[in-house]
C-alpha positions in Angstrom: 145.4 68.0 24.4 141.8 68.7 22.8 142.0 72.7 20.7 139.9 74.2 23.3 142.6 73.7 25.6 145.5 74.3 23.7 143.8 77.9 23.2 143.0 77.9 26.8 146.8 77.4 27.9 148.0 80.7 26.0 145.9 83.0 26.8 147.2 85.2 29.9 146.5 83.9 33.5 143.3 86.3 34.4 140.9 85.5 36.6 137.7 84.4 35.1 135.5 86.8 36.1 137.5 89.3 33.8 136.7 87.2 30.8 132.9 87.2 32.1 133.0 90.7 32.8 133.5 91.7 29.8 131.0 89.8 27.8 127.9 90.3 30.2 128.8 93.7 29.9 129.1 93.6 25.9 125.6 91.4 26.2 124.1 94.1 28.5 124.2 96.8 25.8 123.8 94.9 22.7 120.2 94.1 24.3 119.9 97.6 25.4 120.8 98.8 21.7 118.2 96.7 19.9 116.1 95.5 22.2 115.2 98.9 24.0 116.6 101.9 22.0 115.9 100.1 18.5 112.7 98.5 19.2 110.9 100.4 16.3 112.6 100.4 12.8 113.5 103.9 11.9 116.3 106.0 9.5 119.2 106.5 11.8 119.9 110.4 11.4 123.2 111.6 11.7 122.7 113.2 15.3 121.9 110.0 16.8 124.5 108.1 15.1 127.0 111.0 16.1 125.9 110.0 20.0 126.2 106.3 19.6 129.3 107.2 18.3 130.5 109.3 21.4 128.9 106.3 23.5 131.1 103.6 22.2 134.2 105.3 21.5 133.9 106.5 25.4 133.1 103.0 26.6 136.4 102.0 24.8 138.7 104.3 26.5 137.2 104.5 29.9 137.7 100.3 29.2 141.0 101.5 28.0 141.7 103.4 31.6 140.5 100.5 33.4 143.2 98.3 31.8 146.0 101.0 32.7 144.8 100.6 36.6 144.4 97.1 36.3 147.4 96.2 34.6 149.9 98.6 34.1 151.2 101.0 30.9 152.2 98.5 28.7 148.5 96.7 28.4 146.5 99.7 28.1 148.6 101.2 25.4 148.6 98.1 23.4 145.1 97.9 23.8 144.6 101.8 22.6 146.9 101.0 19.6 145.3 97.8 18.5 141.6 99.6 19.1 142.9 102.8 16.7 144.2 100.4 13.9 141.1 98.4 13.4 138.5 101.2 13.8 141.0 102.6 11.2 140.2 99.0 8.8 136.6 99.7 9.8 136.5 102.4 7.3 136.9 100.0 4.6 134.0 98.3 5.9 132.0 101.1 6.4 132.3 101.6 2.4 131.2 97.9 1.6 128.2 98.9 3.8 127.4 101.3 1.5 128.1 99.4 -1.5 125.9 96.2 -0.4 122.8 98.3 1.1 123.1 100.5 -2.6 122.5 97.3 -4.7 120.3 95.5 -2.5 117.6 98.8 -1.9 117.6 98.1 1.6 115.4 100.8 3.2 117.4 103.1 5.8 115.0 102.0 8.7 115.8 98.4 8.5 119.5 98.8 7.6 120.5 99.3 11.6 118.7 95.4 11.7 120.7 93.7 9.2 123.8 95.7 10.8 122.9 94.5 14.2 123.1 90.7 13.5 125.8 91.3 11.1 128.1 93.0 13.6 127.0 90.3 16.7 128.2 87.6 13.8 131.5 89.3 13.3 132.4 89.5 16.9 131.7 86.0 17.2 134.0 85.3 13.9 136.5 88.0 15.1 136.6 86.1 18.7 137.4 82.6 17.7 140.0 84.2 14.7 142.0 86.1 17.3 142.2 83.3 20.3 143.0 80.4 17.9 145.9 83.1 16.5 146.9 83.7 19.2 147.4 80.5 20.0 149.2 79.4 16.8 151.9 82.3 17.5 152.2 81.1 20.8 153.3 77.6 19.4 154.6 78.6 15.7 156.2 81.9 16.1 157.9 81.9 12.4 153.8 82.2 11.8 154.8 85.8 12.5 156.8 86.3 9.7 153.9 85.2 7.5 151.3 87.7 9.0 153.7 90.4 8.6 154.7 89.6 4.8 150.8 89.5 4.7 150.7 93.1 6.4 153.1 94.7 3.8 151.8 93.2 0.7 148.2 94.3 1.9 149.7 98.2 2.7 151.4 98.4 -0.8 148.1 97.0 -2.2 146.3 99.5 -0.9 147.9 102.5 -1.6 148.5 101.6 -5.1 145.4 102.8 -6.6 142.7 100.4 -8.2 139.9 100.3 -10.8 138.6 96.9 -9.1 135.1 97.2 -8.0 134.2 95.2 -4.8 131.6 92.7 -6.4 128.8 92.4 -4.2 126.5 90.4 -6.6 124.6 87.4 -4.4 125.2 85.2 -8.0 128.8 85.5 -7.3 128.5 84.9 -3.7 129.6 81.3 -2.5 127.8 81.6 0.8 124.4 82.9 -1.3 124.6 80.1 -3.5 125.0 77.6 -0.9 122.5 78.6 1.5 120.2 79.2 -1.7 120.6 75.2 -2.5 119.7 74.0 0.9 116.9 76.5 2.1 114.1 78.4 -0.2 114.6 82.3 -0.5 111.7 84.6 -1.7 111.9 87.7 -3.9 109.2 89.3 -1.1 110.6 91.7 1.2 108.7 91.6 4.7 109.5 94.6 6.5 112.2 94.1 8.5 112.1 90.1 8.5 114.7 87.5 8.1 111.8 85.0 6.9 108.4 84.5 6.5 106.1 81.8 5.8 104.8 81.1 1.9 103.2 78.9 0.4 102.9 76.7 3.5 106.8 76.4 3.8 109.3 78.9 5.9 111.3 81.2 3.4 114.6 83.7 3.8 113.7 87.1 2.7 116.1 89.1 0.5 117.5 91.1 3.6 118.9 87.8 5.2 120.6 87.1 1.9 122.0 91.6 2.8 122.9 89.7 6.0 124.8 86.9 4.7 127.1 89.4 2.1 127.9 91.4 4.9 129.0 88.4 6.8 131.1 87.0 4.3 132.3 90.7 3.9 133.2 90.8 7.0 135.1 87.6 6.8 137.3 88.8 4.3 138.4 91.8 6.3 139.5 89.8 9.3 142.4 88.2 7.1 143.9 91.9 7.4 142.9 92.5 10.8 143.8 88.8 12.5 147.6 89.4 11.5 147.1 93.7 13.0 145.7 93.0 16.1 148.4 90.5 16.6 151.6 92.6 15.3 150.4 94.6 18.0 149.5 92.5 21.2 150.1 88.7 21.6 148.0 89.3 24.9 144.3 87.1 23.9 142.2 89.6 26.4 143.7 92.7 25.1 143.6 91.9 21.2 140.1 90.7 21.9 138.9 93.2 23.4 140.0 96.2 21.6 138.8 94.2 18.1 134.9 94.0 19.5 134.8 97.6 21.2 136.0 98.9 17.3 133.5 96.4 16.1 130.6 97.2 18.1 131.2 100.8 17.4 131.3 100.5 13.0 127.4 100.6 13.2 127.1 104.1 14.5 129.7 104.8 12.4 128.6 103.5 9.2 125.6 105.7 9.7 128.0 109.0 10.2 130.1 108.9 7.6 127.4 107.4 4.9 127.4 110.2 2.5 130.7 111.7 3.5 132.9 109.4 3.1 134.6 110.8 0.2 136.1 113.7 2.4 138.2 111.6 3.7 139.6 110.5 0.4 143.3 110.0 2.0 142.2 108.1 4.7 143.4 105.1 2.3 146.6 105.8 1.9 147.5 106.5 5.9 146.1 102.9 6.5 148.1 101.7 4.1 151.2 103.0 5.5 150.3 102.0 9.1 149.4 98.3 8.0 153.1 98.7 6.0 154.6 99.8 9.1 152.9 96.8 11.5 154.0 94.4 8.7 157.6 95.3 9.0 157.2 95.7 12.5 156.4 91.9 12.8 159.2 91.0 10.2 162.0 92.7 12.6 161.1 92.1 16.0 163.4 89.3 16.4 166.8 91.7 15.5 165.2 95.0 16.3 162.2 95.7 18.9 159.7 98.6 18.3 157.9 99.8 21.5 154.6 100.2 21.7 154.9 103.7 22.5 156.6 104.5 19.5 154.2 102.2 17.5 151.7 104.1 19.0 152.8 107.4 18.1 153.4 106.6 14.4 149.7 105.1 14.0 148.5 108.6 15.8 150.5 110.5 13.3 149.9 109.0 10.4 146.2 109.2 11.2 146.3 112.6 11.8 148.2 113.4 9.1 145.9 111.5 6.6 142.6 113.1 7.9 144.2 116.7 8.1 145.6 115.9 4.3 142.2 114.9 3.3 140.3 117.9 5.1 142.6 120.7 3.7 143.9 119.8 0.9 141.5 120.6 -2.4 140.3 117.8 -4.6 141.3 118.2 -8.0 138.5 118.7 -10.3 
């Protein structure tokens, strides 16, 4: 049996015009995002990325309401919880954002660009990492065990707290490097071009070597969100879907919370606790099972209670 169908045989028995749904729906706005609503560079200001905000997060739950109709209680709160958790690890994107467009100078009205491609690139990424995952729990389910030791070492890491720096130097950057050895990159910016032609020959400009960091960023993070989404949901439609409407969403919200992102200083910490909690919730599942209700609930909470903690308590000077 070729991989492609060993993938195929554990994901759940839907009709195929769900799976095609979905993506010519995701399709339909992406091209409606950049090709209409963002056909002129321009600073996103925090009104319109407040609305884009609204926009997705709605799309998600009226998707979320669909499921529930479609396919009972169970699904759609899987889905909800899975959806919460890794716009919850978008955060930590969100900051790297910051980080890479910071070093780089990248001029606010071509940073929704580099976002754009980088984003359609990490659903792709995200898409292949969840079904083949799913897949490999399907056939190896002490793979579980490994996830969710994974999950707990990653909570415990995060809450500790840490002087490391996320390097986001291009010298130190394998992907750079090799893309640098194969194709010619120019120190000329061009706009808001991925190449341009000099000296007779076709060259990257410095903001597709933006776009490649975040990429490889953004392959980083989904180590910590492959084994979430799946300590969640072993369902391939529901963990797939929840991970691109969060993804598809972390532009707008880049563009909110740039600038006030240290408000939410314990923010951290409750993700840390709620990937903890997944972690252990993966390691126990064969002697002890954890609803998804209550999983739920405890990921609501300890949201809440992070944001609220973050809002009211005062920073010490």
């Amino acid at each position: 049996m070729t991989p492609v169908l060993a993938i195929v045989d554990t994901l759940p028995a839907l009709p195929w015009w769900a799976w095609a749904g979905f993506f010519v729906f995701i399709s339909a706005m992406l091209a409606l995002d950049l090709g209409v609503l963002q056909r002129e560079a321009h600073e996103v200001k925090m009104k319109e990325a407040l609305g884009w905000c609204a926009v997705w997060v709605s799309l998600a739950l009226s998707f979320n309401g669909l499921i529930w109709w479609w396919r009972g209680a169970e699904p759609a709160q899987e889905f909800l919880a899975a959806y919460i958790v890794e716009l919850c690890l978008s955060v930590d994107n969100v900051f790297v954002f910051i980080l890479v467009f910071s070093y780089f100078k990248v001029a606010p009205r071509y940073q929704h660009r580099v976002l754009f491609w980088g984003i359609l690139g990490a659903v792709i990424m995200r898409a292949v990492f969840i079904l083949v995952g799913v897949s490999v729990i399907a056939r190896f389910h002490w793979v579980l065990y490994i996830f969710g030791a994974f999950l707990v070492y990653t909570g415990i890491k995060m809450a500790l707290p840490s002087k490391e720096e996320v390097d986001v130097d291009p010298e130190h950057n394998f992907a750079v490097r090799l893309f640098r050895r194969f194709f010619p990159v120019t120190t000329k910016t061009h706009g808001g071009d991925f190449f341009l032609e000099e000296n007779g020959r076709r060259a990257a400009t410095p903001l597709f070597i933006v776009l490649i960091v975040i990429e490889t960023t953004d392959l980083v993070f989904a180590l910590d969100s492959l084994p979430a989404v799946l300590a969640i949901t072993r369902d391939g439609f529901i963990a797939l879907t929840s991970n691109v409407f969060a993804i598809l969403g972390l532009r707008s919200l880049y563009f909110a919370l740039n600038g006030v992102m240290q408000l939410f200083r314990y923010l951290k910490v409750g993700l840390a606790l709620i990937l903890t909690f997944i972690g252990i919730k993966m390691l126990i599942e064969s002697w002890v099972h954890v609803s998804i209700g209550v999983s739920l609930s405890v990921i609501a909470g300890v949201l809440t209670t992070s944001i609220l903690a973050s809002l009211l308590i005062p920073e010490k000077k």
